[in-house]
C-alpha positions in Angstrom: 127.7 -29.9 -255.3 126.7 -28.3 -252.2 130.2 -27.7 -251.1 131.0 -25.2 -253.8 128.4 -22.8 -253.3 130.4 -19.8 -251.8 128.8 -19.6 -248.0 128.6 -15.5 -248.5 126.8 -15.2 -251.3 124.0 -17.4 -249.2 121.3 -15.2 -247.5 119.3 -17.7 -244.9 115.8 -16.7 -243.4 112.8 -17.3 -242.1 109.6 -15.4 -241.3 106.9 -15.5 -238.7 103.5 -15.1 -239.6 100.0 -14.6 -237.7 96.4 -14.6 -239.4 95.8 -11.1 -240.8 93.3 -10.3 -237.5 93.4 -10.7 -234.2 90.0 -12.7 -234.4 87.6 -14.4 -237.0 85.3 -11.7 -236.4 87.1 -9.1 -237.1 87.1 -10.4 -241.0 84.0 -9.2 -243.3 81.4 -11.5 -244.0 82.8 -12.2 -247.9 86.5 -12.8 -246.2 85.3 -15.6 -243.6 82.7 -16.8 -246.3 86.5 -17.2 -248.5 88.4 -18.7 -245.6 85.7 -21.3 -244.7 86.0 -22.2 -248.3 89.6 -22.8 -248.4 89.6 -24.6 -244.8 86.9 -27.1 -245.6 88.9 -30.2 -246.6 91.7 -29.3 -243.5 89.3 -28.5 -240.7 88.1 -31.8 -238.7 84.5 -32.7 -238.4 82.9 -30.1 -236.8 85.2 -27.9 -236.7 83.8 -23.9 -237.2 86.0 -22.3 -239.5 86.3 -19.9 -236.3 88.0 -22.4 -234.1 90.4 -23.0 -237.4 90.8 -19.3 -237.5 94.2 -19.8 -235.5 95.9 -21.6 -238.2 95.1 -18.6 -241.0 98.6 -17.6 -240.6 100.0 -20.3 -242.7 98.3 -19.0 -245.6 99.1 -15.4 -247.8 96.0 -14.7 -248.3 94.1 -14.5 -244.4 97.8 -14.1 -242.8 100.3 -11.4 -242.5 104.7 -10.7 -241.8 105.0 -10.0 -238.2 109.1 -10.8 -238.5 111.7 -11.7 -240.9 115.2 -12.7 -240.2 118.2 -12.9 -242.0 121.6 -14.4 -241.7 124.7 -14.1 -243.8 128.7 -15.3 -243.7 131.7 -12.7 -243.8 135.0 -13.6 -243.5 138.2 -12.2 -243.2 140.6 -14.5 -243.3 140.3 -17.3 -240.9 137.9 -15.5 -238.9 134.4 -16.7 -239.4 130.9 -14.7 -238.3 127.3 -15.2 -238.8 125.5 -11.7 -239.0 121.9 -11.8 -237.9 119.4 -9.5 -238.3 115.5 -8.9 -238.1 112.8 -7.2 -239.3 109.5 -6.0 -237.2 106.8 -4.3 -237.0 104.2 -3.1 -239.6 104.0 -5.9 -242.7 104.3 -3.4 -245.8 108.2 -1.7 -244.0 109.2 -5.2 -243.5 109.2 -6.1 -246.7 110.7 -2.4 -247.7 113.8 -3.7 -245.4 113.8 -6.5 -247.1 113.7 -5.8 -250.5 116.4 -3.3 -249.9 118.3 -5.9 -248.1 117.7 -7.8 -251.5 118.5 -5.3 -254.1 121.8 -3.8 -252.5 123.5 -6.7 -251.3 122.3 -10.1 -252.6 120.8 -9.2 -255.6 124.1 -10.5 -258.2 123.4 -13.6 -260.0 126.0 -15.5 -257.6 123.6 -14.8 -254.7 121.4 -17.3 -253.6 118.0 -17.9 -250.8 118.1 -20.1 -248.1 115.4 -21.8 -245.7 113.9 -24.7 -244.2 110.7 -25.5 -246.5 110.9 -22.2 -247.9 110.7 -22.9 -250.9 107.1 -24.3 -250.1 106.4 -21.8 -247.6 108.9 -18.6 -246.8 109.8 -17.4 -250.3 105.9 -17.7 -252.0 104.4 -16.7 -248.9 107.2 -13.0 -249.1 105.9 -13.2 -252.7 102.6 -12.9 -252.2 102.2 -10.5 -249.9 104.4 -8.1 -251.2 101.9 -8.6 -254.5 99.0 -7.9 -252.2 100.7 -5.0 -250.5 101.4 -3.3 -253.9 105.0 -3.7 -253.9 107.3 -5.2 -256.5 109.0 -8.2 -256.7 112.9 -8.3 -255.7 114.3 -10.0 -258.9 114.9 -13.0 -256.4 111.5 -13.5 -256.0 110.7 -13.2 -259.4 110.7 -16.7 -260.2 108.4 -15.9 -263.7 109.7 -17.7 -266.8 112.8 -19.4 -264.8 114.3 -22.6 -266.0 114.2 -25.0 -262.2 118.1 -24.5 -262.2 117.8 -21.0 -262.5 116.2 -20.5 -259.5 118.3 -18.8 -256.7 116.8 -20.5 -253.8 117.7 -22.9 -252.1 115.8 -25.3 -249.2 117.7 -27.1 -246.4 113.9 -29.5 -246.4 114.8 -30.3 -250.2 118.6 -31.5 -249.4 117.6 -33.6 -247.0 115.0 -35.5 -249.2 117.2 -36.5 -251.6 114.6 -37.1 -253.9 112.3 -38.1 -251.5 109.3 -36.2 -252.0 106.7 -37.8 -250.0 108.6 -36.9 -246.7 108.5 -33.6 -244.6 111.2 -33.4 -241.8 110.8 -30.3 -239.5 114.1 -28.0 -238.5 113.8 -29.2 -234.8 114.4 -32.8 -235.6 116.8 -32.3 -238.2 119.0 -30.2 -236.0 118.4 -33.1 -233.1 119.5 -35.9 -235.6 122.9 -34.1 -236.9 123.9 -33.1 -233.9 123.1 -29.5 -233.8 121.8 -27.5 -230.4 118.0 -27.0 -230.6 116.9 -23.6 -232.6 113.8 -23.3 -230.7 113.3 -21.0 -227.9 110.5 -21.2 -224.8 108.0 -21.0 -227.9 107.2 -22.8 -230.9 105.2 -21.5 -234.2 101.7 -22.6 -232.9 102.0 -20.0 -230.2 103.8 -17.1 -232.3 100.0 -16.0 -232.7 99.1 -16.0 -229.0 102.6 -14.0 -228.2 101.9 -11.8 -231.0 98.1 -10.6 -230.0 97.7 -11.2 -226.6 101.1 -10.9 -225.0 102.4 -8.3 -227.9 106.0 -9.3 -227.0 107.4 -9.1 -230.8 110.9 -9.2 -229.3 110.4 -13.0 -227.7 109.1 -13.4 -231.5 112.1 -12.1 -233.1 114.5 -14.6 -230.6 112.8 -17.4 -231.7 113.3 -16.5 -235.6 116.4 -15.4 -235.3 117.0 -18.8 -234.0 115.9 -20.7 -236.5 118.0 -18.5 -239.0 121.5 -19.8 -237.6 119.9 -23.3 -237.6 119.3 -24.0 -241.3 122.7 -22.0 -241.5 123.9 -24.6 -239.3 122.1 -27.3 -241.1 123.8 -26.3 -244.1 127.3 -26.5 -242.5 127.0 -30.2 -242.0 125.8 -31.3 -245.3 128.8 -29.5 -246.0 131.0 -31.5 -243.4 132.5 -28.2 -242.0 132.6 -26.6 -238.3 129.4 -25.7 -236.7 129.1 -22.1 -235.4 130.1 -21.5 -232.2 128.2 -18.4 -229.7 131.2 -15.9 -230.5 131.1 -16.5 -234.2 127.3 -15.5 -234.5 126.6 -11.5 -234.3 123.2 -9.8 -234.1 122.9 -6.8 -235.6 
């Protein structure tokens, strides 16, 4: 049951992503020979695999970390707090941070993942590129020769399914249909590219992760039936 998982040994995140170049044409002719390849079957009639090129951040292998945040409990006594921190900058340090972050504080085998569709998306996507950058895995990454209920992640998507496979519900509208205030700032993910290479405002970026951090932490909370987090319980740091 969901309600006895111990809230701090749950690490909650989410990354931003951006394809690996500002532009198609910055990729070498093998590279945009592979990415029209894997596109074909998702780009629409017509569609140059240059006009897709905006959408190559949602896969590992033409995209690239730009931000990861993290959120954890602490508590001390009745007093409650959501720590929240973030990760920028160059892909191969954030991934550093975060495998240290990893390895000295979450890394017991009480301690647990947590996203929205990460298990789909955040925690393979982490994965790979750490592979690609020539780093090892974090042994919480490491899903090789794992049972399924060994696994230490867990996915605020996959709770709400309840079995349900064929569905996808995104954070915003699961945070509008329990009742919790909107995680999204004045962008959404289709523009974090746009921010990222034309109007290089990475801290705009890092609001808008962060935010979605304390919602699946939020989302969480009411599956469990407990308080949501109010503004003076939620610390960045």
């Amino acid at each position: 049951m969901i309600e006895k998982v111990n809230l701090e040994n749950i690490l909650f995140l989410d990354i931003e992503t951006v394809p690996e170049q500002p532009h198609f044409g910055h990729l070498d002719e093998e590279t945009q020979l592979l990415y029209d390849l894997k596109t074909q079957y998702q780009r629409k009639d017509g569609q140059s695999p240059e006009e897709f090129y905006e959408r190559a951040g949602i896969w590992a292998e033409f995209g690239k970390i730009i931000c990861l945040s993290a959120g954890f409990f602490t508590f001390r006594g009745d007093i409650r707090h959501f720590r929240v921190t973030s990760f920028c900058g160059e892909e191969k340090q954030i991934l550093k941070d975060f495998s240290n972050l990893l390895i000295n504080h979450f890394n017991g085998p009480q301690h647990i993942l947590c996203g929205h569709n990460a298990k789909e998306f955040d925690f393979p996507f982490i994965a790979r590129r750490m592979i690609i950058n020539g780093m090892p895995l974090p042994p919480k990454l490491n899903l090789f020769g794992k049972k399924p209920w060994e696994v230490p992640h867990l996915d605020t998507m996959e709770l709400w399914k309840f079995g349900d496979y064929k569905s996808f519900t995104s954070l915003k509208l699961l945070c509008k249909i329990l009742g919790i205030p909107s995680s999204k700032g004045d962008i959404d993910g289709s523009q974090v590219s746009h921010v990222f290479y034309n109007e290089k405002d990475i801290d705009r970026i890092v609001t808008y992760c962060e935010k979605d951090v304390v919602a699946v932490a939020q989302v969480l909370l009411r599956m469990r039936r407990e308080d949501l987090l109010i503004e003076d319980e939620i610390i960045h740091v």
